[in-house]
C-alpha positions in Angstrom: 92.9 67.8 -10.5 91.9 69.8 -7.8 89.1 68.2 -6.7 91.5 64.9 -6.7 94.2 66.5 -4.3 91.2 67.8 -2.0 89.6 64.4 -1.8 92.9 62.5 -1.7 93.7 65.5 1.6 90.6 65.0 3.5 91.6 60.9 3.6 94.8 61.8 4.7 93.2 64.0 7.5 91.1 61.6 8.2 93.4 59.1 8.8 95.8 61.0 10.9 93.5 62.0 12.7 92.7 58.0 13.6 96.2 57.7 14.7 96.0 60.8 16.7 93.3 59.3 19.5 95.4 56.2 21.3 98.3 58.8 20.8 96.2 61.6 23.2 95.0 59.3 25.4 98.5 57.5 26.0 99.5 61.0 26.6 96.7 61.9 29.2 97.4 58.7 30.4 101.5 58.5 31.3 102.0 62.4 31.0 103.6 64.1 27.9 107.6 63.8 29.6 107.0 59.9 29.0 105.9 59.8 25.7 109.4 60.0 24.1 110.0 56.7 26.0 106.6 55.2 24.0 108.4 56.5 21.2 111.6 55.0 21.6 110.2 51.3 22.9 109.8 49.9 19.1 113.6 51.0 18.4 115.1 49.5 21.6 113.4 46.5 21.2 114.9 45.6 18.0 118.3 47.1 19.3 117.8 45.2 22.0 116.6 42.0 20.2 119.5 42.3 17.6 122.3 43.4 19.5 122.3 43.1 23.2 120.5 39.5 23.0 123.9 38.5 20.4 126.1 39.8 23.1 124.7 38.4 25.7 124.1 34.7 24.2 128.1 35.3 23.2 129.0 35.7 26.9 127.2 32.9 27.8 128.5 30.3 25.2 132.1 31.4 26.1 131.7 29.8 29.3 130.7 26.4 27.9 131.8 23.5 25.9 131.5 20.7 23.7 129.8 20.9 19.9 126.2 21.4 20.6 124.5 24.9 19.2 121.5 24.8 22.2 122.9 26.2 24.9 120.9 24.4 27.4 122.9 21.4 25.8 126.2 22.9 26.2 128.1 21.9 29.9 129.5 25.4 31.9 133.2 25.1 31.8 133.7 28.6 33.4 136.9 30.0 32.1 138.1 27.1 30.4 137.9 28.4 26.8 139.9 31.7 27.8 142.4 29.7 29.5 143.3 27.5 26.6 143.4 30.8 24.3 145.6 32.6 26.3 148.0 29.7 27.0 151.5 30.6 25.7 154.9 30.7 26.4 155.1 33.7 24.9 153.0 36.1 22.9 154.9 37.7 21.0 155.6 33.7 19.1 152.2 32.5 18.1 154.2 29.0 17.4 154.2 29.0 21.3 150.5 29.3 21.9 148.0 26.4 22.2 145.7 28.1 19.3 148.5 29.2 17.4 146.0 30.5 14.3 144.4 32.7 17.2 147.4 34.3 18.0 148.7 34.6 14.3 145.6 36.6 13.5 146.1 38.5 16.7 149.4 39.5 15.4 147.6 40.3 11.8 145.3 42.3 13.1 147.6 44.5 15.2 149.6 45.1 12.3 146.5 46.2 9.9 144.9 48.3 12.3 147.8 50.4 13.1 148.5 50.2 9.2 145.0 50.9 8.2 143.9 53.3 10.8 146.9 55.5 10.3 146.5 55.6 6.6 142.9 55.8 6.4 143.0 59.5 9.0 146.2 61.0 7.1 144.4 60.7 3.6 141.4 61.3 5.2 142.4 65.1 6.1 144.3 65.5 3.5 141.6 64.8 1.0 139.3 66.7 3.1 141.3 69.7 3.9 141.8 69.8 -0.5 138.2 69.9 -0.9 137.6 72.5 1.6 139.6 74.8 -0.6 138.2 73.6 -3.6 135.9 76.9 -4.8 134.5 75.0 -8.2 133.6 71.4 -8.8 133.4 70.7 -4.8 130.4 68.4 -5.3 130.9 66.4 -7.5 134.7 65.6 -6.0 132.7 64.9 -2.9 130.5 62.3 -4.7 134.2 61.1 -6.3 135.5 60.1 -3.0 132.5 59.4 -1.5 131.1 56.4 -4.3 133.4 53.5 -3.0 131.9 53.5 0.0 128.1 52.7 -1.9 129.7 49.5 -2.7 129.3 46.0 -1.4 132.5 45.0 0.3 132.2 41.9 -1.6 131.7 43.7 -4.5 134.8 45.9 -3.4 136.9 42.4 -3.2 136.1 40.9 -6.4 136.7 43.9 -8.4 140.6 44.2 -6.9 140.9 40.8 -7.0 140.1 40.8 -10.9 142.5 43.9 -11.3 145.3 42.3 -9.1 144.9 39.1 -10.8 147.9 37.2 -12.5 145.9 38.0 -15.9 144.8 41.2 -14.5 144.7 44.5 -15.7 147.7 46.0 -13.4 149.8 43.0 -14.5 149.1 44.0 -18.0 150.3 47.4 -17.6 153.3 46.5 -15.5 154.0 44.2 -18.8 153.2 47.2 -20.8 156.1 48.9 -19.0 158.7 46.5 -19.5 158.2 44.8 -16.2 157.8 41.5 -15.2 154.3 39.8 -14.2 153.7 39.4 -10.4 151.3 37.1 -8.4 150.2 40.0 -6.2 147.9 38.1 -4.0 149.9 35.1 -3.6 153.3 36.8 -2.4 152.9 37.6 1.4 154.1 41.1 1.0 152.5 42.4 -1.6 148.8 40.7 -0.6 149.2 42.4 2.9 150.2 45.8 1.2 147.3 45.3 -1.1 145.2 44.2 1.7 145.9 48.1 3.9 145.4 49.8 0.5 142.1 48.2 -0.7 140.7 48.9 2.4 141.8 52.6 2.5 140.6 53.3 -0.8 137.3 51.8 0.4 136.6 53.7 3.8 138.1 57.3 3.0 135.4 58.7 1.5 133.4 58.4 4.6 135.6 59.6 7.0 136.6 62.1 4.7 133.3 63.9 4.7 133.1 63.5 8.7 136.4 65.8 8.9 135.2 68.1 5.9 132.0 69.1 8.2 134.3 69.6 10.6 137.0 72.0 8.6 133.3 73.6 7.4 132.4 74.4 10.7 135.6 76.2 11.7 134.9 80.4 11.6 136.3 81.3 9.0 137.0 85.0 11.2 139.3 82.7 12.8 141.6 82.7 9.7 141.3 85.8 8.1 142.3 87.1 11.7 145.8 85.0 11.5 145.9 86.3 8.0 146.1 90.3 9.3 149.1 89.2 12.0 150.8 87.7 9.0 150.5 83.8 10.3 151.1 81.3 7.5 148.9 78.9 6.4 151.2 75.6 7.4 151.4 77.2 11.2 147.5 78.0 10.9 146.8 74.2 10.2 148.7 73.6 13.3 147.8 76.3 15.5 143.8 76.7 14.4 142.8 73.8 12.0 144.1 70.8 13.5 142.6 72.0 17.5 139.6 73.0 16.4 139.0 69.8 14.4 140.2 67.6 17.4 136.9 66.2 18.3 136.3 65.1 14.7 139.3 63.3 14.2 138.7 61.7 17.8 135.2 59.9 16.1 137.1 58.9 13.0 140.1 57.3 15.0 137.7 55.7 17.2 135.4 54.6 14.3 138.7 53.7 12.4 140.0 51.7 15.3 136.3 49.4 15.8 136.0 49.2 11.6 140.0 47.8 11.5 139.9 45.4 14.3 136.6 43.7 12.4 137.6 43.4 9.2 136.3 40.3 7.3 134.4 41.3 3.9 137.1 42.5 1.5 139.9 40.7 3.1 138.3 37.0 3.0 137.0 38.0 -0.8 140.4 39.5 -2.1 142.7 37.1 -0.8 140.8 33.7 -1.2 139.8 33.4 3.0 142.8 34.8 4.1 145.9 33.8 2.3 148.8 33.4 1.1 148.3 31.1 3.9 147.5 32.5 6.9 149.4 36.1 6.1 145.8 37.7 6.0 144.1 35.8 8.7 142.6 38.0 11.1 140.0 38.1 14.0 136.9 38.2 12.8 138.2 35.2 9.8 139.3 33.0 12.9 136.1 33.3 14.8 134.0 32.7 11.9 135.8 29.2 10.9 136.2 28.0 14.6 132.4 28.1 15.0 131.1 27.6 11.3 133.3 26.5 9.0 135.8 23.7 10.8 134.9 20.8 10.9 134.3 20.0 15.0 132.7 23.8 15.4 133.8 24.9 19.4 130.9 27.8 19.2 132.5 28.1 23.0 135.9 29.0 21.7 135.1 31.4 19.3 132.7 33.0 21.4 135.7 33.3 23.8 138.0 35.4 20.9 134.9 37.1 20.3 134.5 37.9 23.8 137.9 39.1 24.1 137.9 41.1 21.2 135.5 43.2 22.3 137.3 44.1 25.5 140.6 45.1 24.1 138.6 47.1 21.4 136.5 48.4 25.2 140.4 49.4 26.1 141.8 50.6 23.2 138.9 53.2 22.8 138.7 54.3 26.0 142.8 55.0 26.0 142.0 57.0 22.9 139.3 59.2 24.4 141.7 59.5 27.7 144.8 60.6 25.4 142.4 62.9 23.5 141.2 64.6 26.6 144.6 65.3 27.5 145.8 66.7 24.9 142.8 69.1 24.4 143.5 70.0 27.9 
């Protein structure tokens, strides 16, 4: 066995040592400050190759027309596609806009985020300011919270869709109960509620343990200090916890924010691609069937939503870091 491990070593050296001569003479070469650029250049070019290359070949399509996918084959119509999606009488009445479905899932979208976003951080804490305290069983209630998010959001759909099914198991315990059976996902209230929640229960185990590193990370001197002047705990949350754990909850509203506006995954699966009609249409949905799945495909328009999308979510977080920042001051 020995002899094994020593033979298996000295290949192991031997190899490493291989890798280690372009490595010194790179470094002899373009001095040892530059050689955490070398090492960076295989990660930036697939960043580069799958991000900033999509971005940019978005841009680019907004500002042309017709149905072709080349874009060499597309004509430039310059701000053409923006102008016809921004062309209302008045935005707060979707039935007044050229693309009403644009502005309808606008108006979706709005409403989930602010739903979503401010559900998701208040449970969040909550959860994670329980499991701070927690002195037994902390892990595994970690690993609880934390398992949803393992799961496929398709997966995630099709397992609330089977629960919230007219046949479903929730239906059969609301009969159970003496109630009467309900369509969840075909009544526009209840899909939308259902909507918020699924996606809650689905993302608050992540932000959860972002905030619990966060309340971990707190001194705990801090506390035992407001203890001896007699504070209580609800003022210490407010006066100690809730500062302190300020620029936490700034990366989970910010993450919240991006995550809400481009929901797609659990939403199309749960409700069928967005219904009860369009009550669950969002974004992301419309700029997915106005470049793939219409039937004349305007890669131009939806480039355009996408385009714009990205901008307000370019406002949005920058507001939020602004307000945060002035508050902490």
């Amino acid at each position: 066995m020995k002899n094994l491990s020593a033979f298996l070593f000295s290949i192991l050296d031997r190899f490493m040592r291989f890798v280690e001569l372009p490595t010194v003479y790179l470094q002899k070469k373009i001095g040892v400050q530059r050689m955490g650029y070398l090492f960076v250049a295989p990660n930036m070019v697939l960043f580069s190759l799958f991000v900033f290359l999509p971005v940019g070949l978005a841009i680019a399509y907004a500002f042309t027309g017709g149905t072709n996918m080349l874009i060499w084959d597309r004509p430039f119509v310059g701000l053409e596609n923006f102008s016809r999606l921004l062309n209302c009488g008045s935005y707060m009445n979707p039935a007044s806009c050229e693309f009403d479905l644009f502005w309808t899932a606008v108006h979706n979208t709005w409403w989930y985020t602010l739903l979503n976003a401010t559900g998701t951080l208040v449970m969040a804490l909550i959860t994670a300011v329980v499991l701070n305290r927690l002195t037994k069983g902390k892990a595994l209630f970690r690993s609880i919270f934390f398992y949803p998010v393992l799961l496929s959001p398709v997966v995630v759909g099709l397992i609330w869709k089977w629960f919230l099914a007219r046949d479903g198991l929730l239906n059969a315990l609301v009969l159970d109960l003496g109630g009467e059976r309900t369509i969840f996902l075909l009544e526009v209230w209840w899909s939308r509620f259902w909507v918020v929640y699924v996606s809650i229960w689905f993302h608050m185990g992540f932000f959860t343990l972002i905030i619990l590193a966060g309340l971990q990370a707190i001194p705990r001197d801090i506390y035992e200090a407001a203890k001896v002047d007699g504070t209580s705990e609800w003022r210490q949350f407010w006066r100690i916890t809730l500062p302190l754990l300020t620029p936490n909850l700034l990366v989970v509203a910010v993450l919240l924010l991006i995550r809400s506006v481009q929901v797609f995954d659990e939403a199309w699966v749960l409700t069928d691609g967005g219904g009860p009609g369009t009550a669950n249409t969002f974004i992301v949905q419309f700029i997915y069937q106005t470049a793939f799945s219409s039937e004349v495909r305007l890669y131009g328009l939806a480039s355009a939503a996408s385009v714009l999308m990205g901008l307000a979510l370019l406002a949005l977080t920058l507001i939020q870091v602004w307000l945060a920042k002035k508050a902490e001051y």
